[in-house]
Steps between C-alpha positions, in 0.01 A plus 500: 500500500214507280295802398197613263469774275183737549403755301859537420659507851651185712404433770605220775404329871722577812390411873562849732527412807230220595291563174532267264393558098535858458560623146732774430525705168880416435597890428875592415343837473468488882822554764261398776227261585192548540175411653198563370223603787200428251629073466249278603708315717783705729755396685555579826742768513597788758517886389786658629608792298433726179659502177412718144393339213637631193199370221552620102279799573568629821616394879278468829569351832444146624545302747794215553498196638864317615635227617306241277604151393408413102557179368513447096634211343740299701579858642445633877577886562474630844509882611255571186350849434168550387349854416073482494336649190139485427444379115163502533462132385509168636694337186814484663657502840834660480759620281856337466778760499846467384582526907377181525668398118902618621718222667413306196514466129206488375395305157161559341391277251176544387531228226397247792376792767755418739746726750766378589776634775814457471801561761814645365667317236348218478544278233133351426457909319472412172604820297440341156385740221483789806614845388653701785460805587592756758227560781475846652367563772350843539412589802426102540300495210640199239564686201636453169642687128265484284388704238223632259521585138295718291531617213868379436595696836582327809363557888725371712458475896474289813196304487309361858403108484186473666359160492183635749367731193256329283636751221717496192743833540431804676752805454578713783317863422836671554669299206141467287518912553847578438509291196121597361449174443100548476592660194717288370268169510181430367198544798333184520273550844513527836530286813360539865699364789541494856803517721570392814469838684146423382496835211323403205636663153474495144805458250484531131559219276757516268659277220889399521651392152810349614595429904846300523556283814808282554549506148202406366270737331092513551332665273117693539527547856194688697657710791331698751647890511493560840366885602581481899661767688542248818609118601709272282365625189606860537846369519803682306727210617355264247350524114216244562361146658466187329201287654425173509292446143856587387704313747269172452689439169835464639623259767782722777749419698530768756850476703446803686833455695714533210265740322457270226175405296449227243223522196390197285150556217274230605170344405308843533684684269210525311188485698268778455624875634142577548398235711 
């Protein structure tokens, strides 16, 4: 299944229901699908129940919509689950969760832009030049090791893979507290961002010497020190989240089944941090 990169974040086209040509921010960051009430063009779906939202800042009620068809790919799912958030923009129409991701493995190669699902064990999964790793799930949140190091010392944690952030890193304000890291890194700015709960907050800017992922090391990283006291980003569970201007620059396997995840340096490696 093809997909395009925007401002850092996938995104791809599913038909819900009768609607045909929806596109869906492709977030592993998400354990449930979503519909977004400000899209242009909405399917027609029936309300019938409540969930909460947990965003990176905070939580708030909204409604949920069940029973849904999706079709992606060659792929129909039936019994679907939708929660409705308001975005407050028309760029996109949904949001792709890893509900809708589990039951396959997932490959995403972003040296062609393709996804491609996979059922269990089959031998077309090339694994070639893949470094695995072990996937956590926390609290259903894909997760990895990873660690930071400044100054000779090491930072060592679980880190969130969120492919529907547009960021770089951004370190959970219990572990960027406990371990005083906005001391320990040179301030470079700040960011302003917006979460799903719809809270809008700013994070200061910091610079990362040394992060080491699956081995490899990336050096003069920019990562967000997260200040929340509620949602994801309040978290003691996990150390930080890598988002998608990091993720873009290595292709995944994700075999959520066996808890497994796969890491290869493609042709982004280098393209511009800043962008």
């Amino acid at each position: 299944m093809p997909f395009t990169v925007e401002q850092n974040v996938v995104y791809i086209y599913c038909k819900v229901n009768a609607t045909d040509s929806l596109k869906f921010l492709f977030d592993t960051g998400a354990d449930g699908s979503v519909l977004n009430i400000s899209a242009r063009v909405k399917p027609d779906v029936k309300i019938n129940g409540n969930s909460l939202n947990q965003g990176s800042n905070g939580t708030n009620e909204v409604a949920l919509s069940s029973g849904n068809s999706i079709q992606f790919g060659g792929i129909t799912r039936t019994n679907a689950s939708f929660t409705l958030i308001d975005f407050e923009t028309d760029q996109f129409d949904g949001v792709f969760g890893t509900d809708l991701m589990k039951g396959n493995i997932v490959e995403i190669d972003y040296n062609v832009n393709e996804i491609r699902f996979y059922k269990e064990n089959d031998p077309d999964i090339n694994y070639a030049r893949y470094d695995k790793m072990k996937l956590h799930l926390v609290n259903n949140y894909p997760a990895v090791e990873s660690k930071m190091i400044v100054d000779g010392k090491e930072y060592k944690g679980l880190f969130g893979l969120d492919s529907g952030a547009d960021d770089l890193l951004t370190i959970a304000s219990p572990y960027a507290k406990k371990n005083k890291l906005n001391d320990r890194m040179r301030n470079i700015g700040a960011a302003t961002s917006r979460g799903s709960d719809g809270s809008v907050y700013e994070t200061p800017i910091v610079l990362c010497p040394i992060v080491n992922f699956s081995g490899k090391l990336l050096y003069n990283i920019p990562i967000a020190l997260s200040n929340s006291t509620e949602g994801i980003d309040s978290t003691d569970k996990m150390a930080g989240f890598f988002g998608n201007n990091f993720l873009k620059r290595f292709n995944m396997i994700i075999d959520f089944k066996k808890e497994l995840i796969y890491f290869k340096l493609n042709k982004n490696l280098y393209f511009d941090m800043y962008h």
